[in-house]
N, C-alpha and C positions, 0 to 999 in steps of 0.2 A: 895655751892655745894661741898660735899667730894669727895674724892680724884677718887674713884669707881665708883660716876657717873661721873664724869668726864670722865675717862679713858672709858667708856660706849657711852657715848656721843660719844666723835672723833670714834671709833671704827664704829660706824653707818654712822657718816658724812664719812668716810674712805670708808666705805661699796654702800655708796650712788653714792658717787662721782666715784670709782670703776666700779659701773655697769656701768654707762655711756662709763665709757672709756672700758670695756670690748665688749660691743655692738659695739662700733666703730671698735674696734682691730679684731672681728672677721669677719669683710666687708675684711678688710685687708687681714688676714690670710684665705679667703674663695679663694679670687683672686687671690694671690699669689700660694698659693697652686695648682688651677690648669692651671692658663698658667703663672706663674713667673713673676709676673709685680705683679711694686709695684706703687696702685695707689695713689698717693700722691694728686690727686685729690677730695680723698675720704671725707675728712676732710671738704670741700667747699660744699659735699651735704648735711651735717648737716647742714649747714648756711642757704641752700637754704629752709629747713624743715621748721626752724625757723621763716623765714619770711613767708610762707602760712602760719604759725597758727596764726602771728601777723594779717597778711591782712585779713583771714577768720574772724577774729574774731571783729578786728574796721572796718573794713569796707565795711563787707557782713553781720555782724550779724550771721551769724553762730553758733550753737550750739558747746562749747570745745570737745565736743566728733568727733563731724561731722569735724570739724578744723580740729582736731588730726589725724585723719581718712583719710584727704587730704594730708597734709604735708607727710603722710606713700607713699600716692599711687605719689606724685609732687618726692619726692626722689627717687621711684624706676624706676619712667618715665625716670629722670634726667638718672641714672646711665645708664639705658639701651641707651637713646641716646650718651650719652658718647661715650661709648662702641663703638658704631657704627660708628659713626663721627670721631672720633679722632684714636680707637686703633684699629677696624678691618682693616683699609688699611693698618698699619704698622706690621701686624701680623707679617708674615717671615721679618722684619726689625730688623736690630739688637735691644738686649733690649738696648742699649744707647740710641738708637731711643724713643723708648717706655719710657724712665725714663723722657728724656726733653720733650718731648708731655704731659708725664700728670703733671709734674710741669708747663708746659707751657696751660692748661687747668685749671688748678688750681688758676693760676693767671688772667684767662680770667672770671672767675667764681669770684674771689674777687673784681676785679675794674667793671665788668658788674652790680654787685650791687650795687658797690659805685654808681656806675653813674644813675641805675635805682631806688635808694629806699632812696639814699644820707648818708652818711660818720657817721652820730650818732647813736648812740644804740635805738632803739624802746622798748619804753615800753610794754611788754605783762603782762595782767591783771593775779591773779594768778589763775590757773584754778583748784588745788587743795589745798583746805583749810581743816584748824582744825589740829591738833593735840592730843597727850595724852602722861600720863607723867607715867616713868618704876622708882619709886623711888624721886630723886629729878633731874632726868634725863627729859626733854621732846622733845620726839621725834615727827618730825610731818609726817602727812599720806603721804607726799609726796618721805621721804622719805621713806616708808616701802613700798607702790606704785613702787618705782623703784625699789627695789631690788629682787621684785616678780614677775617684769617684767621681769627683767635680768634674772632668772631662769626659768623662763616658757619660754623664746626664746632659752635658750641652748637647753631646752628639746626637744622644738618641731623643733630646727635646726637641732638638733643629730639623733631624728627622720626621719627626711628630707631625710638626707644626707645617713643613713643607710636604709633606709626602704621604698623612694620611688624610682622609675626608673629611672628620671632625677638626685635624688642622686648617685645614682649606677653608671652615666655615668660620674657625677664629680669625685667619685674616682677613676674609669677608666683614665678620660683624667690627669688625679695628676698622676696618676702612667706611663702609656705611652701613649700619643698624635696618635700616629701612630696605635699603637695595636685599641686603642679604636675603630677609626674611622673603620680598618678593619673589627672589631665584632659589628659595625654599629651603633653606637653613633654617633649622628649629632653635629659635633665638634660647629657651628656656635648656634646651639639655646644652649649647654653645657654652652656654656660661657655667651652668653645671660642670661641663667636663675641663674647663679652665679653671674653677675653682677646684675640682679634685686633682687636677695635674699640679697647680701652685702650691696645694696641700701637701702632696704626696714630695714636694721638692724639699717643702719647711719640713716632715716626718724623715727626708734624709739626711737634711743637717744636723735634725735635730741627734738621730744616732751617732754621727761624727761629732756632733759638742759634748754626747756623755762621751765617746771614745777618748777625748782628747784633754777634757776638765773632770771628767771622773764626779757628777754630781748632777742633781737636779733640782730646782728651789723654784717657789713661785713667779717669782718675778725675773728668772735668769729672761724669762723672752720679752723683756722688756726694751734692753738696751740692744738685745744681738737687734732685736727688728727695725731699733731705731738707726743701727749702725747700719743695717741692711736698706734702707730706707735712702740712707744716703748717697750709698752705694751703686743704689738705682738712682737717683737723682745724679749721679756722675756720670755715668755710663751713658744715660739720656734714658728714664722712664717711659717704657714701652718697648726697649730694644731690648730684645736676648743675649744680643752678645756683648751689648753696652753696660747690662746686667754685670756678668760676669767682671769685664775688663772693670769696671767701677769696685764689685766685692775685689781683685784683686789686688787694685791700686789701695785700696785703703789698709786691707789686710798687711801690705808691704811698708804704710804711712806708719803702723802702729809698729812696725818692729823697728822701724826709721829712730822711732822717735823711744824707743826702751834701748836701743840701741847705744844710744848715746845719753843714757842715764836720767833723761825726762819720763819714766814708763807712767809718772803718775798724772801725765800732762796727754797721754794718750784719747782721752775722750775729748777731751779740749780742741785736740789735732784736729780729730773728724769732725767734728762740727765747725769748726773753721774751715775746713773745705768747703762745706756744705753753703756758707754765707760768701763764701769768693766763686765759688761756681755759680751760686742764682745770681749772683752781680753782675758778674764776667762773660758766662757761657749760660743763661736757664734753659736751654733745652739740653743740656750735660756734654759729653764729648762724640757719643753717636746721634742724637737724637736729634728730628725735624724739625725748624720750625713752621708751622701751620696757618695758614689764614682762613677767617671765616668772613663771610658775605655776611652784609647787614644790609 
């Protein structure tokens, strides 16, 4: 293979791997943005995605699409109970409160799997096959699949958020909590329906991470969330499309860097972004910085 597919290749696995984390990053930056909690839970709904496509699939017989199509609707369920259980009581709690609740959800979410599905990674059969080749390049449908998924969700999130009513009320309650509720946006289903939208984003990654690793293990939403975490923190947490551009640029950082024969330094990478951007840039590459009156 020459030098140009090569550099073609990673570029695409870059590009693949990116959406994934951009679709997590923007669960992240949807939540954050309008009530300021960062759910570090978020990461563990992928996990939970994963394992309904495994079980839909060995052990209901299930059609992949029908699968797929569950694990969307089991993660948006998940997040909305979350929400309810763990962060509506603490809502006027300080956010310390709210950061150790969803690390402490997060962890109830990794060992309740260990305990319920056991500690090894599951095989999931691969649900899209075939490939075709750009040169001496070959690319497979799963990856061109995901990253048309990734585009068509920005679209129709962007859509969402500017152009339905319940969009209109999240950037209400993102800009002020107080005012919104005045001009009578119902603060409780607001955030409900941002936690089910952020959910239902982490439930379509999550199908694009079995599509693409073929597996699901308790802790796989460990590190994607953390990756995606940063992801958002690049892009500028709270923006959607700083979301994305953030999951892409790392996605591309980690084939950067297997690229040139460091693949085992690739976690390293990302987290070193992570410490030169809050140094550098803290409010990321899109994001505002804010003043508050004292």
């Amino acid at each position: 293979m020459n030098v140009l597919s090569l550099i073609f290749l990673q570029l695409i696995n870059g590009l693949q791997s990116g959406s994934i984390y951009a679709l997590v990053a923007l669960g992240y930056s949807m939540v954050y943005g309008v009530i300021l909690l960062l759910n570090f839970a978020h990461g563990d709904v992928i996990m939970v995605g994963a394992y309904m496509v495994y079980y839909s699939i060995t052990m209901f017989g299930f059609h992949p699409v029908t699968s797929m199509l569950l694990a969307v609707a089991a993660c948006t369920l998940l997040g909305v109970l979350v929400e309810k259980v763990a962060y509506t009581p603490l809502r006027s709690a300080p956010r310390l409160s709210l950061l150790i609740t969803a690390i402490g959800v997060s962890f109830l979410l990794e060992n309740g799997a260990q305990l319920l599905f056991g500690a090894d990674a599951k095989r999931v059969e691969s649900l899209i096959n075939g490939a075709f080749r750009i040169g001496e390049a070959q690319i497979s449908y799963t990856a061109v699949v995901t990253i048309g998924v990734m585009v068509l969700s920005m679209v129709l999130l962007t859509l969402l958020v500017r152009r339905t009513k319940l969009g209109k009320a999240m950037r209400a309650v993102s800009e002020d909590m107080s005012a919104a509720q005045l001009m009578g946006a119902s603060l409780n289903m607001t955030i409900m329906f941002t936690f089910a939208v952020g959910s239902a984003l982490a439930g379509i990654g999550s199908v694009l991470y079995v599509c693409a690793y073929n597996q699901a293990s308790p802790t796989m939403g460990s590190m994607l969330g953390l990756k995606a975490f940063v992801a958002a923190v690049l892009g500028g947490i709270g923006s959607i499309p700083g979301a994305m551009i953030g999951g892409l640029a790392i996605g591309l950082l980690e084939a950067l860097v297997s690229a040139v024969g460091l693949s085992g330094w690739k976690d390293a990478a990302v987290f070193a972004i992570l410490i030169i951007v809050l140094l550098v840039k803290p409010t990321g590459i899109l994001g505002k910085r804010t003043q508050e009156k004292v």
